[in-house]
Rosetta silent file (secondary structure, phi, psi, omega in degrees, C-alpha in Angstrom):
SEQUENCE: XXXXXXXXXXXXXXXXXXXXXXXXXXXXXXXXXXXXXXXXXXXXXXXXXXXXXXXXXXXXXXXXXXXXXXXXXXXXXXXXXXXXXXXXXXXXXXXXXXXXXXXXXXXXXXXXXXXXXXXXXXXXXXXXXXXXXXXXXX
SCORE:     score description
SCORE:     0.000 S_00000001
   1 L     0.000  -31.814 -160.013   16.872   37.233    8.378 S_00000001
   2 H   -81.032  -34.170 -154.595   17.537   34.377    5.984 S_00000001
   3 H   -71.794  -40.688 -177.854   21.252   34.709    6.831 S_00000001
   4 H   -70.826  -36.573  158.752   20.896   34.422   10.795 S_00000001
   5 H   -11.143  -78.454  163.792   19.210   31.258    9.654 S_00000001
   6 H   -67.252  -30.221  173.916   22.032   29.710    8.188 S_00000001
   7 H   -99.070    7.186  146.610   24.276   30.305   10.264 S_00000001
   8 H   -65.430  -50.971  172.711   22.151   29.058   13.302 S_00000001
   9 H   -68.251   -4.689  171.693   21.701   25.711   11.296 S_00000001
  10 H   -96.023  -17.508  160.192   25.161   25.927   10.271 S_00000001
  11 H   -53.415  -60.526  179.188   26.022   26.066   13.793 S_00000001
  12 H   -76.589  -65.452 -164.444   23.947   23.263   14.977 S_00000001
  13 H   -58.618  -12.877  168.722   24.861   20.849   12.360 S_00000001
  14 H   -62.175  -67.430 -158.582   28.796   21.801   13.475 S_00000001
  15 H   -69.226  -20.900 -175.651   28.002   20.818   16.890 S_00000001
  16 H   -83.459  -45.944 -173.725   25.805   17.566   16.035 S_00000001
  17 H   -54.684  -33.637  167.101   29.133   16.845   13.609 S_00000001
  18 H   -62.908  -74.901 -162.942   31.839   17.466   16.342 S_00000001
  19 H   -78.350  -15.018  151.469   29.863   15.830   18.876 S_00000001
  20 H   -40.639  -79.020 -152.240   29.342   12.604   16.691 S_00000001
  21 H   -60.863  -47.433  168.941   32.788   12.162   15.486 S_00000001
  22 H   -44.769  -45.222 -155.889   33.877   12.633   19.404 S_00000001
  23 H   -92.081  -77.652 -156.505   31.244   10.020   20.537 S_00000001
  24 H   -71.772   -9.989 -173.257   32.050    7.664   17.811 S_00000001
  25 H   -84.005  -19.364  161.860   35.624    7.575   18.077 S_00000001
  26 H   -72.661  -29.295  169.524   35.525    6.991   22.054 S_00000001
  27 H   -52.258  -46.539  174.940   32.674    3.969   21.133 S_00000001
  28 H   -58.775  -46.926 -177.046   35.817    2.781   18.659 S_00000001
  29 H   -82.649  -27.456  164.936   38.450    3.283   21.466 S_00000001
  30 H   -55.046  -41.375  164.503   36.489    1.512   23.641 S_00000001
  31 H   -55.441  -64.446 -172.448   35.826   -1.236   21.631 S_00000001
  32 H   -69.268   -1.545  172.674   39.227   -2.151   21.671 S_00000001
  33 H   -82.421  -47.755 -152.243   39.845   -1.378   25.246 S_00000001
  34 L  -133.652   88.230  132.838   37.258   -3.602   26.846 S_00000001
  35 L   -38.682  -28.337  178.978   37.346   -7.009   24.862 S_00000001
  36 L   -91.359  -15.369  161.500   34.212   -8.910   26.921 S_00000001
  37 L   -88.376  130.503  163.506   31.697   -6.378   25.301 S_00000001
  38 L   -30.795  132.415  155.176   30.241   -7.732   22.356 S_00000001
  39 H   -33.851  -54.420 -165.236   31.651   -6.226   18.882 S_00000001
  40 H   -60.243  -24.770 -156.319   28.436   -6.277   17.101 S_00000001
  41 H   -67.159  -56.648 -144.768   27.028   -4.403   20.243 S_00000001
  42 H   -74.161  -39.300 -152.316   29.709   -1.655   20.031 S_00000001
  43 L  -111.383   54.516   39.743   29.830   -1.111   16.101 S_00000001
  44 L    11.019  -70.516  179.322   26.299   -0.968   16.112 S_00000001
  45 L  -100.009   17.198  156.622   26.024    1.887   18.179 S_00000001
  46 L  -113.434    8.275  168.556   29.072    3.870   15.970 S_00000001
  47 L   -93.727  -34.887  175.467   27.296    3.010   13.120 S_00000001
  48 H   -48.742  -43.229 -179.857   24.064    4.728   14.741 S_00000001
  49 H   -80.067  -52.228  151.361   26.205    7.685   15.631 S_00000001
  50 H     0.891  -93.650 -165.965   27.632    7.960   12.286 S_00000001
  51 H   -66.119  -30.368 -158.844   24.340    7.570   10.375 S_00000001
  52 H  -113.493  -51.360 -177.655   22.450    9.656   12.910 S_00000001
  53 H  -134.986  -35.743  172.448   24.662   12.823   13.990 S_00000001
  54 H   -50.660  -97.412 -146.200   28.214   13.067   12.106 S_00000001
  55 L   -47.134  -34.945  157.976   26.835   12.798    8.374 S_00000001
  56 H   -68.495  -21.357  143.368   23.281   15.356    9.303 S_00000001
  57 H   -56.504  -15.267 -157.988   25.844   17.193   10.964 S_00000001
  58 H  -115.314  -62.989  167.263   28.203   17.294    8.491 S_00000001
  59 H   -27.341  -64.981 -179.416   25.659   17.481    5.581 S_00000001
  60 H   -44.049  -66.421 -172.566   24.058   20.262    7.632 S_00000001
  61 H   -55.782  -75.729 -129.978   27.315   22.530    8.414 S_00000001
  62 H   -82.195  -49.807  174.318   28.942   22.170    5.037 S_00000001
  63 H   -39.787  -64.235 -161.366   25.079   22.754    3.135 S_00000001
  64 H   -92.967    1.862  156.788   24.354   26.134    4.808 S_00000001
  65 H  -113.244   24.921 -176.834   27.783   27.581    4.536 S_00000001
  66 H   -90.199  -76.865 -152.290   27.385   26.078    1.061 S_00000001
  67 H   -80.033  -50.123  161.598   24.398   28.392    0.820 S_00000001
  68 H   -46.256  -37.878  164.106   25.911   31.317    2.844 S_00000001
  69 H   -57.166  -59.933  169.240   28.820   31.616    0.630 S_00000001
  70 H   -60.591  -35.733  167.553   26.378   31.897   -2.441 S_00000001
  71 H   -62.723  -73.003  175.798   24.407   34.521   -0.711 S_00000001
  72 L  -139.045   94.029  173.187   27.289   37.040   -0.659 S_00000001
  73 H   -66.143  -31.632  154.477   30.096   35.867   -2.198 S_00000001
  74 H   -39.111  -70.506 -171.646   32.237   38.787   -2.717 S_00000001
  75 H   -50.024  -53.047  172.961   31.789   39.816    1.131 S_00000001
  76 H   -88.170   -0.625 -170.653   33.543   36.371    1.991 S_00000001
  77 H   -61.655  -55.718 -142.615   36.397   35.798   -1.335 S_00000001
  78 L   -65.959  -29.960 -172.709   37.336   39.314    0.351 S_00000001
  79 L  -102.041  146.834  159.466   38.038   37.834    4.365 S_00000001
  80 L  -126.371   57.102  128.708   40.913   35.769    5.185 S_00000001
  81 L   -91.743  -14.025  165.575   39.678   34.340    8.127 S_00000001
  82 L  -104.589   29.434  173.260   37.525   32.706    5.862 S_00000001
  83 L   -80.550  -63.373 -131.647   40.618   31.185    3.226 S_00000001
  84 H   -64.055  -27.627 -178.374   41.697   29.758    6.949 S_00000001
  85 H   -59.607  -66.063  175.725   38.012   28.549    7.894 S_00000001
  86 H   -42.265  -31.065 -157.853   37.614   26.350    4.561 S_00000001
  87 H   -89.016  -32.232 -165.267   41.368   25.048    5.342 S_00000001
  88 H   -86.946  -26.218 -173.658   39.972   24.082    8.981 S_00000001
  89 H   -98.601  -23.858 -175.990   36.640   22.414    7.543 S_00000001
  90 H   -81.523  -31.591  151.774   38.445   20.520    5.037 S_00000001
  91 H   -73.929   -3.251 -173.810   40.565   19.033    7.992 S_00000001
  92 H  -104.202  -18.322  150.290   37.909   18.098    9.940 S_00000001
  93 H   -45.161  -84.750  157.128   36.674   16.342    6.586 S_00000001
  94 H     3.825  -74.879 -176.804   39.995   14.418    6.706 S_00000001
  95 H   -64.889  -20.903 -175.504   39.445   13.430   10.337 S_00000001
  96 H   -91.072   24.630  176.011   35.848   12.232    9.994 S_00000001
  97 H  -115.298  -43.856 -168.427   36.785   10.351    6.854 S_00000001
  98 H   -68.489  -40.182 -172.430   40.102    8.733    9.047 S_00000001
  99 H   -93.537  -18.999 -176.517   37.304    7.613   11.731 S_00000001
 100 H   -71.841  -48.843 -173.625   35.011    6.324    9.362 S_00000001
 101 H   -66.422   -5.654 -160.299   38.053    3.875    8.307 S_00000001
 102 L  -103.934  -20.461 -166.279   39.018    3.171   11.618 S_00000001
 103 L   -96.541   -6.379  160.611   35.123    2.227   12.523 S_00000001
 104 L   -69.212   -3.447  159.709   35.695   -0.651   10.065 S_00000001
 105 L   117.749 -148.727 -169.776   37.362   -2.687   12.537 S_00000001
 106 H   -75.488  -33.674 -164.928   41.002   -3.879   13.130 S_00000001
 107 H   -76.714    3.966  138.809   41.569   -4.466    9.164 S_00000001
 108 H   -50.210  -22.825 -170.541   41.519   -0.258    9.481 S_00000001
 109 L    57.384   37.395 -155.026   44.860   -0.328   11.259 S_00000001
 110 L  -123.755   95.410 -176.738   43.694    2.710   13.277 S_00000001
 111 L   -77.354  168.555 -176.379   45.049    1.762   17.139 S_00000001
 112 H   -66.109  -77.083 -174.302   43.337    3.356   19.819 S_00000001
 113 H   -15.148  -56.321  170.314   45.933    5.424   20.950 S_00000001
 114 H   -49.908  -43.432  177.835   45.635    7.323   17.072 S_00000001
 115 H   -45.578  -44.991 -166.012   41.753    7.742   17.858 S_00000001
 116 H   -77.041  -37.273  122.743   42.432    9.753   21.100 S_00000001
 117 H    12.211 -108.527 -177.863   44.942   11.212   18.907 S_00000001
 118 H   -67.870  -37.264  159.722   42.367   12.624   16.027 S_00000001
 119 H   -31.678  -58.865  166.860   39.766   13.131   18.712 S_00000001
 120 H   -61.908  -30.090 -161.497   41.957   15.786   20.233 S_00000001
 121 H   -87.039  -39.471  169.862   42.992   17.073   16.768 S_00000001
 122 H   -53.962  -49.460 -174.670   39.487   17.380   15.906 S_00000001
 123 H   -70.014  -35.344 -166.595   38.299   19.275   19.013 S_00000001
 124 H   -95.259   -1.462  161.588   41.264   21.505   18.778 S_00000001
 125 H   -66.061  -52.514  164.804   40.504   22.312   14.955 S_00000001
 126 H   -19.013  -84.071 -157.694   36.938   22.667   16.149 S_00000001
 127 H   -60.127  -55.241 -169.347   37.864   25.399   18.369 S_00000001
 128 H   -42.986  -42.063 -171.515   40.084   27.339   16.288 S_00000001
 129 H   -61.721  -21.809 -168.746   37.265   27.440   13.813 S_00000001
 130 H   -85.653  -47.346  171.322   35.123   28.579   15.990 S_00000001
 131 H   -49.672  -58.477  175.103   37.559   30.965   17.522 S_00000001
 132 H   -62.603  -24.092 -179.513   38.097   32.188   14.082 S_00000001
 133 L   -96.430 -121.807 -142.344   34.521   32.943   12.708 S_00000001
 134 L    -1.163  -65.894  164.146   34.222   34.766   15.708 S_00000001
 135 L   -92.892  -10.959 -170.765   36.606   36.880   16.391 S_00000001
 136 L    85.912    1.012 -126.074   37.711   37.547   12.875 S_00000001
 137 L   -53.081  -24.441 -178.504   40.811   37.930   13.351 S_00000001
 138 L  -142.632    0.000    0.000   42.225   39.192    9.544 S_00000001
């Protein structure tokens, strides 16, 4: 019982992290597409998306498979779809740490084109992982 727990909340905090980091990095490419909207306006509402759904998403996912993994550790040392899972959440660490520098403005160096870029890289990491707890594959 406790276990379908976590990994419903380990679920939902995936999907509030994923759909943050998606959200803020089109708010980012956007900024830099349409000059006549205010800055403050735009990086405002990626700091909200940040602050609000990546990091309790991220916080979330990474806590309760924190806490699943100590519930029966042996049962996961033992799969290697989950070596490949850890190697997939530590890139999707990467990317939301790459958009956090990038939501610091132009002294980030991050052009839009690279957003749409890690956006896609993100989504398609996303899926594998998901694809991968799933089916199991090894």
């Amino acid at each position: 019982m406790i276990l379908s727990i976590l990994v419903a909340f380990h679920i939902l905090g995936f999907a509030l992290w994923l759909g943050g980091l998606w959200g803020t990095s089109r708010i980012i490419e956007m900024r830099h597409d349409l000059p006549g909207v205010p800055s403050e306006a735009m990086k405002g509402i990626e700091h909200e998306l940040l602050f609000r759904l990546v990091h309790p998403g991220m916080g979330l996912a990474l806590g309760c498979g924190i806490a699943m993994f100590a519930w029966a550790p042996a049962h996961y040392l033992n799969e290697g779809w989950f070596v490949l899972k850890l190697i997939l959440a530590a890139l999707l660490i990467a990317i939301t740490i790459w958009i956090m520098k990038a939501q610091r403005g132009p002294e980030g160096g991050i052009s839009p084109k690279k957003l749409r870029l890690a956006r896609n890289f993100a989504v398609a990491v996303a899926t594998l992982a998901l694809l991968n707890a799933t089916v199991r594959p090894f």
